[in-house]
C-alpha positions as CSV (number, residue, x, y, z in Angstrom):
1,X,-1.8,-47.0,3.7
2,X,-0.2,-45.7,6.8
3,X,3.4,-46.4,5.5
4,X,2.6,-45.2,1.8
5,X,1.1,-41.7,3.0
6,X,4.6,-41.5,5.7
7,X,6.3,-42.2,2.6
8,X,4.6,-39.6,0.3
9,X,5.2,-37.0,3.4
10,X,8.8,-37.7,3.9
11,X,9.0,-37.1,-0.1
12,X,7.7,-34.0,0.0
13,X,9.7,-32.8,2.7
14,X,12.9,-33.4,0.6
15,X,11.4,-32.2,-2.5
16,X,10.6,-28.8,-0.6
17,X,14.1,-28.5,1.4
18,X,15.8,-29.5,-2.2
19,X,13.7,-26.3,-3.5
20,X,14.8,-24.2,-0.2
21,X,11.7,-23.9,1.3
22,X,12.7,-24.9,4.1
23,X,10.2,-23.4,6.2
24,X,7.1,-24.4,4.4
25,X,8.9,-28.0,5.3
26,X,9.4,-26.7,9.1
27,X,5.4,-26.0,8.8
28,X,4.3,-29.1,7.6
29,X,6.0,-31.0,9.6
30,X,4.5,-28.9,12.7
31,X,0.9,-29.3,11.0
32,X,1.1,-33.0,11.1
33,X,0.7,-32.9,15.4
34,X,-1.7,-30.1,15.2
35,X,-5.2,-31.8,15.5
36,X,-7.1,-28.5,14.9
37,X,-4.7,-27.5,11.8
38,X,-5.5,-30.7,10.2
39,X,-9.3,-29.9,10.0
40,X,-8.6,-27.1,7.8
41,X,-9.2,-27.7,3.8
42,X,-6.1,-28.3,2.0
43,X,-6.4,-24.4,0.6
44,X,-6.4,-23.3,3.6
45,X,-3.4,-25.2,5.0
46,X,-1.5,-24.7,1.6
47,X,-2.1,-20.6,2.0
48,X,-0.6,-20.9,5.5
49,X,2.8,-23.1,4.5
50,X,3.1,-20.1,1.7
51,X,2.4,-17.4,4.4
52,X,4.8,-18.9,5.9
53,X,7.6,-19.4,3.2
54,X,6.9,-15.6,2.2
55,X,6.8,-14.4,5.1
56,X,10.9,-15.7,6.3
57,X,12.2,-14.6,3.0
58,X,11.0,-11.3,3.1
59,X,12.5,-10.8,6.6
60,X,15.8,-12.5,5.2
61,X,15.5,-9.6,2.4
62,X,15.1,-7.1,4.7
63,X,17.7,-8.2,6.9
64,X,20.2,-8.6,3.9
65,X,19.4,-5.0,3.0
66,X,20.0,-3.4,6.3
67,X,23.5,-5.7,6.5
68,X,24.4,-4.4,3.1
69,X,23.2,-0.6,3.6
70,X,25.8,0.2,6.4
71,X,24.6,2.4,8.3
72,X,26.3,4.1,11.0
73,X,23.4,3.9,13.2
74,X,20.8,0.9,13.8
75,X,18.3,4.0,13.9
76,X,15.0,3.6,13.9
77,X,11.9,5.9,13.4
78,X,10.5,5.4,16.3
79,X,13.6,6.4,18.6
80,X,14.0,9.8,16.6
81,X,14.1,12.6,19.2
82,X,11.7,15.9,18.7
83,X,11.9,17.5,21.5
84,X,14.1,21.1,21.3
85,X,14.2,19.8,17.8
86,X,12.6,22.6,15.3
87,X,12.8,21.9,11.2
88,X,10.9,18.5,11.1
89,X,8.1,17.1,12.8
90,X,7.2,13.6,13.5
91,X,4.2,13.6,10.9
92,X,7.0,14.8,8.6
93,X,8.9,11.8,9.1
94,X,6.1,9.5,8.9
95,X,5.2,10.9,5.7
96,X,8.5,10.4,4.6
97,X,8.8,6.8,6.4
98,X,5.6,5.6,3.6
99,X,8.6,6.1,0.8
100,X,7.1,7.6,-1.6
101,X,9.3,9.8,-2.5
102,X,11.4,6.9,-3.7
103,X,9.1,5.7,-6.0
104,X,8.8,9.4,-7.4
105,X,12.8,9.8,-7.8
106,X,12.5,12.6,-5.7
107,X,15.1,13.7,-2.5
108,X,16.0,14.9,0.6
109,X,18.1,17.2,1.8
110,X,19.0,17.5,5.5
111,X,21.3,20.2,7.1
112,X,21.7,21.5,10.7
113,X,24.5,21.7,13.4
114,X,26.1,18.7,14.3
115,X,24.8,16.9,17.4
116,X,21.1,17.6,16.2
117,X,20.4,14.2,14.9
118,X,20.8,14.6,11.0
119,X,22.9,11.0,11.3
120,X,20.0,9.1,13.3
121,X,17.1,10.6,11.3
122,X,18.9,9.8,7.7
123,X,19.8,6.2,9.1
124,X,16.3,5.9,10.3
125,X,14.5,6.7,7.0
126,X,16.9,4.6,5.3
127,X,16.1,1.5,7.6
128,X,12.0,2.3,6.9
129,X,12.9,1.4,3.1
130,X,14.5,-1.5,4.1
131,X,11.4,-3.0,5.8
132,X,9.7,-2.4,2.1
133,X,12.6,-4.2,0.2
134,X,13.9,-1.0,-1.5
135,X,17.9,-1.6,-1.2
136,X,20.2,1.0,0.4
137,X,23.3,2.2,0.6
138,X,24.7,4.7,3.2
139,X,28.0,6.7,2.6
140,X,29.8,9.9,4.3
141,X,31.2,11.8,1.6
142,X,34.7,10.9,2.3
143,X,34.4,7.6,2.1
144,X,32.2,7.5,-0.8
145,X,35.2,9.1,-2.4
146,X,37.8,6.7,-1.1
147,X,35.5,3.6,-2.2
148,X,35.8,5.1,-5.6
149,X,39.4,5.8,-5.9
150,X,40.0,1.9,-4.5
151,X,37.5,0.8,-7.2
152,X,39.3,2.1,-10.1
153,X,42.9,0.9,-9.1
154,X,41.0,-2.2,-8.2
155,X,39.7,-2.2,-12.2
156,X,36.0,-2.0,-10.9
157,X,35.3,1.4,-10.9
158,X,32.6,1.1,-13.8
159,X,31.2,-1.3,-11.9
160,X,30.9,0.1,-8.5
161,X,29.5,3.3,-10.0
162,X,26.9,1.5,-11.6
163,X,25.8,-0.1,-8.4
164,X,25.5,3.8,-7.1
165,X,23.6,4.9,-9.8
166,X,21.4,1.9,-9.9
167,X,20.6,1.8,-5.8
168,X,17.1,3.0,-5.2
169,X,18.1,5.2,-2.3
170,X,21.5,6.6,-2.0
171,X,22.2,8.1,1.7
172,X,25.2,11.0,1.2
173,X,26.0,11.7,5.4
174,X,28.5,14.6,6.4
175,X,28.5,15.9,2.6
176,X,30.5,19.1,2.7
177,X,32.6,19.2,5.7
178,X,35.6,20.5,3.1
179,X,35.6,22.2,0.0
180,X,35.5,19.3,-2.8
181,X,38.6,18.9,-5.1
182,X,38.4,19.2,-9.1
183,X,38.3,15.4,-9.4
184,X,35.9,14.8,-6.0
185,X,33.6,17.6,-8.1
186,X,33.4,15.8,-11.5
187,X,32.7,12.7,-9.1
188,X,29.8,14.3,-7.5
189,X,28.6,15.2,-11.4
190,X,28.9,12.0,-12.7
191,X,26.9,10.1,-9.7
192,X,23.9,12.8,-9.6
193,X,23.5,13.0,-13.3
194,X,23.2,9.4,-13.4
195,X,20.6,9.2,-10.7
196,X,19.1,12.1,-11.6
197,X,14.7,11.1,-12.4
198,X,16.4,7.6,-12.0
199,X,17.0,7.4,-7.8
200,X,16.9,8.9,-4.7
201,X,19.3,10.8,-2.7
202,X,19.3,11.6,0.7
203,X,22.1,14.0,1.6
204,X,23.3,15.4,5.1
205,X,25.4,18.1,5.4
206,X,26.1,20.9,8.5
207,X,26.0,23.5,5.7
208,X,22.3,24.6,4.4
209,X,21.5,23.8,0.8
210,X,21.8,27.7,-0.3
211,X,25.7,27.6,0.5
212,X,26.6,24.3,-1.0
213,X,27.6,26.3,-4.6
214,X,30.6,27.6,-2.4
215,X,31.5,24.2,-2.1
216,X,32.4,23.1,-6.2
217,X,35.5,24.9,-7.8
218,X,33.9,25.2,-10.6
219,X,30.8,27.3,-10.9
220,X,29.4,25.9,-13.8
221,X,29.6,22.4,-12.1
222,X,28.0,23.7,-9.3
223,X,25.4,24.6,-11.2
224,X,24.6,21.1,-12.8
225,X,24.8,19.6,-9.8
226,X,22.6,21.4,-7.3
227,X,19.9,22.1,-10.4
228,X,20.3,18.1,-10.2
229,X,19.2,17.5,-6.8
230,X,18.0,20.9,-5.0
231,X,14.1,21.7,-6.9
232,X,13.5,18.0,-6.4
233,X,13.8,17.8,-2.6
234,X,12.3,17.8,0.5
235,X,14.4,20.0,2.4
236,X,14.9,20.5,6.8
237,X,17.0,22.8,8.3
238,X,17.3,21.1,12.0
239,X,17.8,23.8,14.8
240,X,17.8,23.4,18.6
241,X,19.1,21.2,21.3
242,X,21.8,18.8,20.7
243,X,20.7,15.6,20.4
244,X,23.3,14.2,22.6
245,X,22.9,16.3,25.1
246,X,19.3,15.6,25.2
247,X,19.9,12.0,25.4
248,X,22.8,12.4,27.8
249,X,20.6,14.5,30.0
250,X,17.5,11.7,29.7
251,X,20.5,8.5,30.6
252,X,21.4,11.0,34.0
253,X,17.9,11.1,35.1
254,X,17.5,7.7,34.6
255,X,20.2,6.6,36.6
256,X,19.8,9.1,39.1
């Protein structure tokens, strides 16, 4: 009886590692030499294999998000700096951390001098809807602009831009550091009219919001795109003390 239930175990170990669950396996396994585990009731057990099974994948998810995302920071909420910081407040960000504005297709718009932090707190909110499985994708203008020119001599431009407009949460850093060219403006179109009640945008830029018309040749584009993005946004203007030098300052006094 021994040998046949040893038998029925190994059995089910390969039929669960053939199915990738590897760790409800790695559980069993580990239940078999737990004396107080095995007193459970079989639902009780099973529900703490799945927990367990769920529970790896999702963190696998996540992780494969954040790898994919690319973001120039690993920021995280709670590391964003407030102090000499004016524009947003932490509750602000905690809000926005819940991403709900995601699910209501609705943006954010962040502008301020550089050194304030704009990079760290758009990274940051991109890595909170990481940890709930909403895939991300982080950009600076310029090289959101490259990536497209290399996908259409690369015969996957319709591709790639379907992946943009399909992304639940499109991060747009540095946008506007240089007037956009006829072709980077029809670009910029194209991508916010498909996301547009689709997907959110986040977009950081030095420049506030109320300039960025100077920043389209075209005046009619201009238009279409900030009507696109600017009434369905949460917008902060960040003001104050450089964030690196309040870090920098906060490292001295450390190591002092």
């Amino acid at each position: 009886m021994v040998e046949e239930d040893k038998m029925l175990e190994t059995t089910t170990l390969n039929q669960l590692r053939d199915l990738s669950l590897h760790t409800m396996a790695k559980k069993l396994t580990e239940q078999q030499n737990q004396p107080e585990i095995l007193s459970l009731t079989f639902e009780e057990r099973f529900g703490m294999l799945v927990d367990a099974e769920w529970m790896r994948k999702r963190e696998n998810r996540i992780e494969r998000y954040i790898c994919q995302a690319n973001f120039r920071f690993p920021a995280v909420i709670e590391d964003i700096e407030y102090s000499g910081k004016h524009g947003i407040t932490k509750k602000d960000v905690l809000i926005l951390s819940q991403c709900s504005y995601i699910h209501k297709k609705q943006n954010i718009l962040v502008s301020g001098l550089t050194g304030i932090g704009k990079t760290y707190l758009i990274c940051a909110l991109g890595r909170t809807a990481c940890y709930q499985s909403l895939p991300v994708r982080y950009f600076r203008t310029s090289d959101l602009f490259l990536e497209l020119s290399c996908a259409q001599l690369a015969g996957r431009y319709l591709t790639f831009r379907k992946q943009l407009a399909n992304i639940p949460l499109l991060i747009l850093d540095d946008w506007g550091l240089k007037r956009f060219s006829d072709e980077e403006s029809h670009e910029v179109l194209e991508l916010i009219e498909l996301r547009y009640q689709n997907n959110s945008t986040i977009i950081s830029s030095q420049l506030p919001y109320t300039n960025w018309h100077e920043l389209f040749p075209d005046p009619t584009i201009a238009d279409a795109v900030l009507d696109r993005i600017i009434h369905n946004s949460y917008k902060f203007d960040l003001s104050g003390e450089s964030m690196r030098k309040v870090l920098a300052k906060k490292d001295f006094e450390r190591e002092s």
